[in-house]
N, C-alpha and C positions, 0 to 999 in steps of 0.2 A: 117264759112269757116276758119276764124282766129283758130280757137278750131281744126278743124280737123287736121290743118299743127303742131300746137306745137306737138300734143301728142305724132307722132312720134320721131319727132326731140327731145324732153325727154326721150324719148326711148332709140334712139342711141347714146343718150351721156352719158346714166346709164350703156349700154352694153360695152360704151369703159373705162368707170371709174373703171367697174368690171374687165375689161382685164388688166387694169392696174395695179391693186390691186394685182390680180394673178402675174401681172410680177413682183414685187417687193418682192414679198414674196418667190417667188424660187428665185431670190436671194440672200436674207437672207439666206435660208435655204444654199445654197451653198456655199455662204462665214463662215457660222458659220460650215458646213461638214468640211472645209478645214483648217479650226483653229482647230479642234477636233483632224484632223488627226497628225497636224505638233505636238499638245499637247502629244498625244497617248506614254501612256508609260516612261514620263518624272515623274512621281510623282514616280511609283514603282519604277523607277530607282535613284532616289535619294531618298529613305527608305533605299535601296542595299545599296548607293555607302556614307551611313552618317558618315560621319566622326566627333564623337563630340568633339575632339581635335579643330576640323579649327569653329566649331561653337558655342560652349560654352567658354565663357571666362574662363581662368584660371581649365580646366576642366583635371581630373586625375582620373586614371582608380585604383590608388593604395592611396587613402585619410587616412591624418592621421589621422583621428577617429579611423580605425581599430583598433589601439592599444587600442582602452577603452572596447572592448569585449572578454575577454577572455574563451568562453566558457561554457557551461553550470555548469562545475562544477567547476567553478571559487569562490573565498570564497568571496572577493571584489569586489569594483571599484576602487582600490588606484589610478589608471593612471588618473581618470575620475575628480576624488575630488583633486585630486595636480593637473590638470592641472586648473580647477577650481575655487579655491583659489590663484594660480597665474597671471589668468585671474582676479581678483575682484580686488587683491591688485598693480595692474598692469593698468589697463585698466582706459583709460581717463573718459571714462562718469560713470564708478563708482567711480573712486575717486569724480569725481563733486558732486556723490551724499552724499558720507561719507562726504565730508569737509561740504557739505551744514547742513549736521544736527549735525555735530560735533563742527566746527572748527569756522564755520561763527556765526556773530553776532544774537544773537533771535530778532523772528521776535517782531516789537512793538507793544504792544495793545493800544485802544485808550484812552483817558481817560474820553470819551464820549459814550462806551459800553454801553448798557442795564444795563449790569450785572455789571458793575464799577458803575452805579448810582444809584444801587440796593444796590449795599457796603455801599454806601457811605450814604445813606437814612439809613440802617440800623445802623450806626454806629452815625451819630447825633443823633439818639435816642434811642441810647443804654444807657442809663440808665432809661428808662421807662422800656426796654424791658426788661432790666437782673430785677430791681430793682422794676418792676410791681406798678410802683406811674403814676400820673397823670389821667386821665380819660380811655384811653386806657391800659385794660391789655391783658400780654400776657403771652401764656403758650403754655412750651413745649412736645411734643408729636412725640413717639414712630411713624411712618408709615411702612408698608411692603409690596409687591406685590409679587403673584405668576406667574410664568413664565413657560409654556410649550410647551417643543421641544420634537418632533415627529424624534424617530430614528428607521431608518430599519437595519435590521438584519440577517442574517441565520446560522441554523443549522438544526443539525439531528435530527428526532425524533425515528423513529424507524430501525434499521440497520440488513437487512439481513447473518447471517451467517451460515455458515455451519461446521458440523460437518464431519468428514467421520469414517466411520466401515471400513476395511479390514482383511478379512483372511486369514491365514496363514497356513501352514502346519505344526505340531509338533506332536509326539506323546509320548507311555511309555510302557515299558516292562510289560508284565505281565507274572506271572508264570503259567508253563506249566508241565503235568506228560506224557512223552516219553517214547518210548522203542527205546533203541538203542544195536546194536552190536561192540563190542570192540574185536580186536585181543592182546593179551599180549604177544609182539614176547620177546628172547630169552634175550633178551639187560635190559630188565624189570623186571627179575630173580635175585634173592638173592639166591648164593648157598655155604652153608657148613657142613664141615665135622665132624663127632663123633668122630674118632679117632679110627673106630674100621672099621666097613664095612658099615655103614651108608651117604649118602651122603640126606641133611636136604636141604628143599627150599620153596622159597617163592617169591610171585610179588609186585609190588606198583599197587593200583587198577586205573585204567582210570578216573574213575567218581563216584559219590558220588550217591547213590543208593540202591536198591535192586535186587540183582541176579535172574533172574526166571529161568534158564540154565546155567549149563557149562559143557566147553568139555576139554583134554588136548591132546595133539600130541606129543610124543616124537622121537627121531632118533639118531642111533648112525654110524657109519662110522663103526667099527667092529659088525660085523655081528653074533657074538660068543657071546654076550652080553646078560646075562641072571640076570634078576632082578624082586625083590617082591616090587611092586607098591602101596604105601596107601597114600589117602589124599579125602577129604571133602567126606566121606561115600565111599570110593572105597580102596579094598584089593584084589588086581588081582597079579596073575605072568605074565612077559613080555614072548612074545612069540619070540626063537631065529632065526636069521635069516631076520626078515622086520623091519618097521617100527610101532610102538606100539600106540594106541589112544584108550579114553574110554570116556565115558561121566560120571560126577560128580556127582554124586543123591545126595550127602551131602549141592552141592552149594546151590540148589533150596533155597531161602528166609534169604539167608544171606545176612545182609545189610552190604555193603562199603563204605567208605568213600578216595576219591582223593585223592590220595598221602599217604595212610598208605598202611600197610602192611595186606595180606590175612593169612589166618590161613595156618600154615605149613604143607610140605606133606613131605612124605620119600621113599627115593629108598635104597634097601637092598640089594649089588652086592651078586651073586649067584655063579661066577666064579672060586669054588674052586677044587682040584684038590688032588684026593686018601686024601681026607679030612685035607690039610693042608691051615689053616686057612688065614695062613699069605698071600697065593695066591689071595684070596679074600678081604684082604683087599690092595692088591697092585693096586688090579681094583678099586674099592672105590676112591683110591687117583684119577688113574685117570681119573677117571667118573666125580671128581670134576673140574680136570684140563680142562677137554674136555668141559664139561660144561660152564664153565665161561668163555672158548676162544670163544665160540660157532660157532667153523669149525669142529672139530670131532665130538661135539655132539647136542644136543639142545632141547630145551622143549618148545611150543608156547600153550600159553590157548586162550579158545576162551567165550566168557560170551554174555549174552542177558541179558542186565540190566533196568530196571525199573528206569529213573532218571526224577529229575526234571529241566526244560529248562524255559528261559526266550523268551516270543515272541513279537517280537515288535509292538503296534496296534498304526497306524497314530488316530490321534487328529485332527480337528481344531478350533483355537481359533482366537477368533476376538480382534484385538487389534485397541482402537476408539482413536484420535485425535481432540479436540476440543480447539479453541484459548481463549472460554470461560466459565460460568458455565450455564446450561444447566437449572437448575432449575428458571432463571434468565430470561427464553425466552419459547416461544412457538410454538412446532413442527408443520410447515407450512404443509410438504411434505418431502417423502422419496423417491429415483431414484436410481436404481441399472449404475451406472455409467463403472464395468467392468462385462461384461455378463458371464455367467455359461458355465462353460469346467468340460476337465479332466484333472489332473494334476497328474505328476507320480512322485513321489519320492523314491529315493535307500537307503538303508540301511540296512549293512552287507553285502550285494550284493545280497540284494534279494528286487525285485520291488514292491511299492505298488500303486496302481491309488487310486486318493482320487476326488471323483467329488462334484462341487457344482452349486448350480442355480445361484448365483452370489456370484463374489469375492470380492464386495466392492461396498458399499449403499455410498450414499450422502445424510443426514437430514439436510435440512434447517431449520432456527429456527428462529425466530424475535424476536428482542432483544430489549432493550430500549438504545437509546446512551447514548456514554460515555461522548462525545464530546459535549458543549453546542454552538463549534464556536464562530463567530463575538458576539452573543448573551450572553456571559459570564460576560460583563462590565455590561450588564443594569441587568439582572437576580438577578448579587450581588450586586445591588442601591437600599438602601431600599424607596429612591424617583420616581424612574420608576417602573409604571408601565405597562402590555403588555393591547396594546388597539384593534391590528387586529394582524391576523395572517392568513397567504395563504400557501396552498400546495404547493411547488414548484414542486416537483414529487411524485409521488408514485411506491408502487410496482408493478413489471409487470404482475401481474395477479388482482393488483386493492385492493389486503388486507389490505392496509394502506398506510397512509402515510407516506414516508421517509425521509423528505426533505421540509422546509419550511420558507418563510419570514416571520419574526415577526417585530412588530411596537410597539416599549414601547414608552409612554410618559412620561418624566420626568420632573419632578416638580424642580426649579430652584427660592430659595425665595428671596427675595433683598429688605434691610430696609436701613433706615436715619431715620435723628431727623430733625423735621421742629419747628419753632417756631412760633406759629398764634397768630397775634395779632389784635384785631376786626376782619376783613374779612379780613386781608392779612397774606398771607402765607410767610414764608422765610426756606431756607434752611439752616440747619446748619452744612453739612458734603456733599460731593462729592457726598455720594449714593442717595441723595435723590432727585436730578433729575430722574436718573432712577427707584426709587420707586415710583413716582409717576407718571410719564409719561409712564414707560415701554418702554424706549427705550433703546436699548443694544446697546452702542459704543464702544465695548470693539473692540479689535486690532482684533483679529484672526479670528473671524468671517466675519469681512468685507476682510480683505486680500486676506483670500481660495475663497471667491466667486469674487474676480475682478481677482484672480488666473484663477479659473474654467473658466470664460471668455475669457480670454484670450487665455487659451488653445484651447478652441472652435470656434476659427476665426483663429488658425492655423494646425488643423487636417480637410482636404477637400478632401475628393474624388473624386472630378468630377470637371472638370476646367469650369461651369455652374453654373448660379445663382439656377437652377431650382432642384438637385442632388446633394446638398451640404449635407454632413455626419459631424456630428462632435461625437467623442471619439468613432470610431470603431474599433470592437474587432477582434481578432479569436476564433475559434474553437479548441481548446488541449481537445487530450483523455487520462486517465488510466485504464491500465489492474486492476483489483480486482478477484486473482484468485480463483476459485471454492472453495478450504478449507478454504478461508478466513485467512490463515497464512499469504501468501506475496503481499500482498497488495499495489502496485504500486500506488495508491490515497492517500498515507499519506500524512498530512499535514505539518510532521517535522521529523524530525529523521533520513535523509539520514545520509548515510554511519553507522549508527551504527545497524544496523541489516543484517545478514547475505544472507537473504533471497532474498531482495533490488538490489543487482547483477542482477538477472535476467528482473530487470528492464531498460528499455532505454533510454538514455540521453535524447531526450523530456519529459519523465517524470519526470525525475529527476528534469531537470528545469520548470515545471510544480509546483512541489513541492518546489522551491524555491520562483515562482511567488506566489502560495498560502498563504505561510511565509508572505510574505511584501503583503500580503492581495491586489492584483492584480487581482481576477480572480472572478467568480460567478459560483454558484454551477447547472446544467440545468437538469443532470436528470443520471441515471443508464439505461442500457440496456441488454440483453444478445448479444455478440459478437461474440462465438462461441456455436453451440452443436453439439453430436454426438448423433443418435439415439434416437434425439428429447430430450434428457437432455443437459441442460445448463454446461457448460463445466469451462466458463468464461465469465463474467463481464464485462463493463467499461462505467465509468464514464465521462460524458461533463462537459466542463468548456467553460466559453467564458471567455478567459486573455485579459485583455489590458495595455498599456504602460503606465502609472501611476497610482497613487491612485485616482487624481482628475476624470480621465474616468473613474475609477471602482465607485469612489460615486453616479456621477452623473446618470451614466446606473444603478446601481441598486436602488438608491432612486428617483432619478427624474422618469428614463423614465418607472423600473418596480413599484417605492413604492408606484408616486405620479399618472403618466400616467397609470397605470395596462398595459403594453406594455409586453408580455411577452417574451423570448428566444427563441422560438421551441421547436421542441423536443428534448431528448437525441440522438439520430442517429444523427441528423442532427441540428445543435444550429443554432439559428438565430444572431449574435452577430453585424447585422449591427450597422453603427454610427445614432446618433438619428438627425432626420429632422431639417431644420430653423425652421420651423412650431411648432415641438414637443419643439423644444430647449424655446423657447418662453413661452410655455404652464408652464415651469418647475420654482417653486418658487424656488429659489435659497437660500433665506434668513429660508427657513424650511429642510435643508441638512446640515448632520451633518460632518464638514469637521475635524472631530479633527484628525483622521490619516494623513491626509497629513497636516495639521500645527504642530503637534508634532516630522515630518518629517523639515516641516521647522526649526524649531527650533533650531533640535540637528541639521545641518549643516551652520546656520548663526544665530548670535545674534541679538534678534530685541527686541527692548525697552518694556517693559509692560507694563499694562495698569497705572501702580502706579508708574512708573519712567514718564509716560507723562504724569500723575496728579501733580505730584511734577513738573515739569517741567514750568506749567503751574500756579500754584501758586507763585514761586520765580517770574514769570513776573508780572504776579499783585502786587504781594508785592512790585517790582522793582517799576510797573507803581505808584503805592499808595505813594510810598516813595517822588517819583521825584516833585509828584505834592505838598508834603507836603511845 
């Protein structure tokens, strides 16, 4: 009975816990609606309304940095190095550190060192050692080690260029044999007189030839005009009254020459009167007068001569442009790049059409480079040698390779003199710690890599432990245009080529980042064609902001990590992970560009001014304890 009454009564106190539960939780829900709403729109609105003046300390929209960029084709940094050096010789925590190694006392060694008891053992019994008496001898010896560092590299191997063909239109007379007809009006007439009743005459000939015909026309204004006619096979009397004309059976196959003189004829006045002679020559005279005014009278010849002409026959000649020798490379492929027309050209005022299937070929040719690149130190080392080598790209249809990282290893030897005496060893010169241990404490290689460090905990991408970037790059392209003359990918020589104009301020400084060895080489693509031939070219690079990123991405993350770039369209140049960064032996990169960078803008002690540095203190400490 006890059992029947609970079960309910747990019933309904589970049914009211659950109604309770429900009420609690719509009002959660309603109180957390109503904190949503009064929120709603206060974030975007202060993104709007950000003023980084009232929230950034000391924050300016016009910062004096500006002054240290001046452009891409800037020659300097002077603003950047003078303000620079007036910051070092200026600034309190580097003076603390000049005085500390200059100015301040050396630090003391102890006179209980390893290496002071080491002195000090060897130097009591330095006259066994030098003078080899007693039971112990000893004797000195030559030791060396070899030491190899792995440096990566790139250059070109194979370089596409092209040639171009164009044609042109030229051509050249050739002689011709014509028949033309020539009028000799009255103006072209030589006429003189005998003296008697003779009037004598002659033309300058038009052209240089042979006569196959002639005719003559004569006319006189009186009409009473009676004369005997002779010249080149013709003896006629003129008839009184019209006008006189005959054809010349003698001209037939007389040859003339332009501007000389024709064989003479003769007019014989007839004009006389109850046979007084002198009447007849009064006409004469004026048959000459009339003549040579040629208004009273006049004589025109007419000829069909046999000459020779010059005709003009078009040419075309192909005129080729090549930036190289030809015999030096081999013909990939050939591409008509301007398609086949008709083209008309004038001369003398007569037109000729000259057609062709194409105006201008494109041959590529693959060439061996010039250029041996970053790779030109170690190649001329006759201690490096090349141990790997990778494609970097190749060409766009796969014929070879253009483009590649090399890995020389180069041999590094380092001797001292030790002197052994039973089984102990002693040193007798600086080097021979590291001949024998193989440890390099030299300066510049530890500096670049606590360098390189540090540069890599302050380039971050992402304000995240999880998306940290460090030494990320961009993407820069150059044109490399189709005839391979102006070549917007050089890696020096702005402004002394004329060509180079056509090139644009990215490129330019592009080509100045290359200079100070900033950038990595990722590949060639075609960027433009017409009619499915490549037109132009261009080249990826992924640049970054110092040399210490450019070493580390291309020997850590591509020489040692195989991490590769992308492709050329599109470069992969992100910063390399914590994970990657970690991966990357630091102590096997060769950082000598950017410490020979150090170098030339701060003096930093050598390794043999901090060896000498180091002995005056011992000899100091040696002295004191004497």
């Amino acid at each position: 009975m006890k059992r029947a009454i609970l079960m309910p009564v747990l019933a309904i106190a589970t049914t009211m816990a659950s109604v309770n539960a429900f009420a609690d939780a719509d009002a959660q829900y309603r109180a957390g609606a109503d904190f949503a709403r009064q929120v709603q729109g206060q974030g975007e609105s202060s993104l709007k309304n950000f003023n980084p003046s009232a929230s950034i300390p000391n924050y300016t929209a016009s910062p004096g940095e500006k002054k240290y960029y001046g452009g891409v084709t800037a020659t300097g940094d002077g603003a950047l190095k003078a303000d620079g050096t007036t910051g070092w010789t200026t600034n309190e925590a580097t003076k603390a550190v000049t005085d500390s190694f200059v100015n301040n006392p050396k630090e003391p060694i102890s006179p209980d060192a390893p290496f002071i008891k080491a002195s000090q053992d060897v130097q009591s019994r330095a006259d066994t050692i030098i003078g080899k008496t007693g039971q112990t001898q000893c004797e000195a010896q030559n030791i060396s080690r070899s030491e190899f560092t792995n440096y990566t590299c790139e250059r070109d191997l194979l370089v596409e260029q092209a040639c171009t063909r164009t044609a042109s239109i030229t051509g050249h007379y050739e002689n011709t044999t014509v028949t033309r007809t020539y009028t000799v009006p009255n103006s072209e007439f030589s006429y003189t007189y005998d003296g008697n009743k003779t009037v004598n005459f002659r033309f300058r000939a038009p052209a240089t030839g042979t006569v196959l015909s002639a005719s003559v026309a004569v006319h006189f204004n009186d009409r009473n005009m009676l004369y005997d006619f002779s010249w080149w096979g013709l003896n006629v009397s003129s008839v009184k009254g019209r006008d006189n004309g005959w054809t010349l059976p003698g001209a037939a196959g007389a040859a003339l020459t332009a501007g000389q003189y024709s064989p003479q004829g003769a007019m014989l006045n007839k004009n006389c009167l109850s046979g007084r002679q002198s009447r007849c020559q009064e006409y004469a005279r004026k048959t000459l007068s009339w003549m040579q005014g040629g208004s009273e009278a006049w004589m025109t010849a007419t000829l069909t001569m046999q000459v020779t002409d010059k005709k003009w026959v078009p040419d075309v000649v192909w005129n080729e442009s090549c930036p190289f020798s030809k015999s030096e490379g081999t013909l990939k492929k050939t591409e008509c790049i301007e398609p086949g027309s008709t083209k008309t050209v004038v001369v003398d005022g007569v037109s000729y059409p000259v057609t062709q299937a194409c105006w201008k070929y494109k041959d590529t040719y693959m060439t061996q480079a010039a250029d041996n690149g970053t790779c030109k130190t170690y190649m001329n080392n006759p201690a490096c040698t090349l141990a790997s080598r990778t494609c970097a790209f190749t060409a766009e249809d796969g014929s070879g390779c253009l483009h590649e990282y090399a890995t020389y290893s180069c041999e590094t030897r380092t001797s001292g003199q030790v002197m052994i005496c039973g089984g102990d060893t002693f040193c007798l010169d600086g080097d021979c710690e590291r001949a024998q241990n193989g440890k390099n404490n030299d300066f510049a290689p530890v500096v670049s890599a606590l360098a390189a460090l540090a540069a890599a905990g302050k380039d971050v991408a992402a304000i995240n432990s999880v998306n940290v970037r460090a030494f990320t790059g961009s993407a820069k392209f150059c044109k490399k245009f189709a005839a391979g003359f102006s070549s917007c990918c050089k890696d020096g020589g702005w402004g002394q080529d004329v060509g180079l104009a056509r090139c644009s301020s990215e490129e330019k400084a592009l080509g100045k980042a290359k200079e100070n060895k900033l950038t990595v080489s990722i590949g060639e693509f075609c960027s433009k064609k017409v009619l499915g031939v490549c037109l132009e070219k261009k080249r990826s690079y992924c640049q970054f902001d110092s040399k210490l990123a450019q070493i580390v991405q291309q020997q850590g993350r591509n020489g040692q990590l195989h991490i590769g770039f992308g492709k050329a369209s599109s470069p992969d140049c992100r910063g390399i992970t914590q994970t990657e960064l970690q991966q990357i032996n630091f102590e096997a990169l060769d950082f000598s560009n950017f410490f020979d960078d150090l170098q030339k803008n701060k003096k930093i002690p050598d390794n043999d001014t901090l060896t000498k540095r180091v002995r005056e203190e011992i000899a100091a400490q040696l002295k004191n304890k004497q």
